[in-house]
Every structure is written in structure tokens, then in C-alpha cells.
N, C-alpha and C positions, 0 to 999 in steps of 0.2 A: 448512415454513419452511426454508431453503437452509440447510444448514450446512458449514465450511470444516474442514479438518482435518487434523493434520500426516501424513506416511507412512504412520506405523504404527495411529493412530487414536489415540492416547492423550490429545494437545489437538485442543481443538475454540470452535467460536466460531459460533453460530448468531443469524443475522441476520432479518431483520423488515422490509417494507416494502424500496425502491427505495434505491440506494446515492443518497449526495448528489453522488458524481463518480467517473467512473473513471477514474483518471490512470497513466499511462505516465512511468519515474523513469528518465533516463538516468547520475544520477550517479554516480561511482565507488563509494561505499558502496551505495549501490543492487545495481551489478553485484557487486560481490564479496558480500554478501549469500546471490543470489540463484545466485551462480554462470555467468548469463545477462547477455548485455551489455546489459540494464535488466529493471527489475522493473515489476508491475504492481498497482497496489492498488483497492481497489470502497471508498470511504470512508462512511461510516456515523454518524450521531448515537448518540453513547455507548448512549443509552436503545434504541435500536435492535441493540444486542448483547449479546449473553449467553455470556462465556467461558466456558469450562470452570476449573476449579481444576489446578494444580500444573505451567503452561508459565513455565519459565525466564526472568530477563529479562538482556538484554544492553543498556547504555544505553550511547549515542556522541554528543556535539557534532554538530551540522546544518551542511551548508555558509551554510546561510541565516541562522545563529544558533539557539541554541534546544539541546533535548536531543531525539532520538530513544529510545524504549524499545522494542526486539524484542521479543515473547513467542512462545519456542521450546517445540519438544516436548526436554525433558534427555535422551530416549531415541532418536527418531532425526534429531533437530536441523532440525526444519522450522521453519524462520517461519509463524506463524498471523495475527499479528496485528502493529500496533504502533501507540503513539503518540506525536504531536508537540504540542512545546508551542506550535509556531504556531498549531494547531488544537485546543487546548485538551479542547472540547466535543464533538469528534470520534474515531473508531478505523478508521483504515487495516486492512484484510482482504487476504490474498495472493489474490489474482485466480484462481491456478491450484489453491490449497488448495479451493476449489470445484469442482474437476476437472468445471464444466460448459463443453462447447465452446460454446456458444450464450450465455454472460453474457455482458450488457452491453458495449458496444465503450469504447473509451476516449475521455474526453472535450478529453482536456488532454496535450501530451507536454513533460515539463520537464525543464531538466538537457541539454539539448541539444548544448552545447558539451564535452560526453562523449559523444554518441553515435557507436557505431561507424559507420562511412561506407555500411555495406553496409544498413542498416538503414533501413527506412521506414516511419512510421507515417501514413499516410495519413489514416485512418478519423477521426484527430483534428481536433477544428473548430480548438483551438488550438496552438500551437507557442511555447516559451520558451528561452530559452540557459540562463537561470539556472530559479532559482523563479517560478511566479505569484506574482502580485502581491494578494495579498488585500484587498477590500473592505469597507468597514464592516459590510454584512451579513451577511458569513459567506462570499458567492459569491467568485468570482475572477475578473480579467480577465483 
């Protein structure tokens, strides 16, 4: 089973089965987050992950509405994980806490209207300024 995990190995968050989307964030909490001018998450049905115990939580307002919750490592401060209350029943996984170069391409690039100019994600079928736009069944447009 893939599992994701901060620097030093202390958190960890192992996963089960195919993410339900891998999306590309260009928003500015996204970049300052990550350090990087966007982040990247493989999102997951809750029952599809198994955190480890004792990652920090840092919780901030969404541009979209809603709260974000980070879970970091308190000892060398990686983001493992997070969730949103737009997606309730889902856990956002750091793409690169996977440290596999072969996962999954991104499906979606959101937050656009942040993107640095130098920056191209191609590989994505879709493209948004803002947020996707969530469907009643879970998917996005």
C-alpha cells in the first residue's frame, strides 16, 4: 500500500486503492504552504486512509469558503495531509510526500488566476481560475 510521509518519517498517511482526483492548487495559500508556486494533492475517500497519530493541525478559511485543516509533522513541519469542508468525506495527500516520480498525473489545475506565468500544467484535462465547481455526486466539472 503507497504510503506518504513527512521529511523525517514521524507522520505518515497510507493510502488504499486509486486517488478519486489528482489536482494541481495554484492558490496563494497553496504556494506559501508548500513553499512552491502550487501544490499538488492525490485526494482520497476518508475510508481510503489511515493517518498515523500525533501530525499537528493548522486550520485557515478557504478562498472558496469553508475551513482547510493541514496535518503537519511538529518536528520537521511537512504537510502530510489535509482536509476541506467542501469535501467533507474526502483527505487531500501531498502528491510529493509520496516521493514516487511515476504517481498519477494531475487531473484538474485550480486557482489559476495565482498561477505563476512561467508555469504550465499541461497534462491537466481541466483548467479553472478559481475553484472547481462541485457536482452533486461527488465528481467536478
Amino acid at each position: 500500500m503507497p504510503r506518504a510521509q513527512c521529511s523525517c518519517g514521524k507522520i505518515s498517511a497510507t493510502v488504499t486503492g486509486e486517488p478519486t482526483g489528482v489536482v494541481v492548487c495554484h492558490c496563494l495559500a497553496c504556494q506559501r504552504r508548500t513553499g512552491s508556486p502550487f501544490g499538488v494533492g492525490a485526494y482520497y475517500l476518508e475510508t481510503q486512509v489511515e493517518p498515523t497519530a500525533g501530525a499537528k493541525v493548522f486550520t485557515r478559511a478557504t478562498e472558496a469558503g469553508g475551513m482547510c485543516r493541514n496535518y503537519f509533522c511538529p518536528d520537521c513541519g511537512s504537510t502530510v495531509y489535509w482536509r476541506v469542508d467542501k469535501h467533507p468525506n474526502k483527505i487531500g495527500v501531498a502528491v510529493g510526500a509520496f516521493a514516487d516520480p511515476h504517481f498519477a498525473v494531475p487531473v484538474r489545475s485550480v486557482w489559476e488566476q495565482a498561477k505563476h506565468g512561467w508555469v504550465e500544467i499541461d497534462v491537466a484535462a481541466k483548467h479553472f481560475q478559481q475553484g472547481s465547481v462541485a457536482e452533486p455526486d461527488g465528481g467536478t466539472r
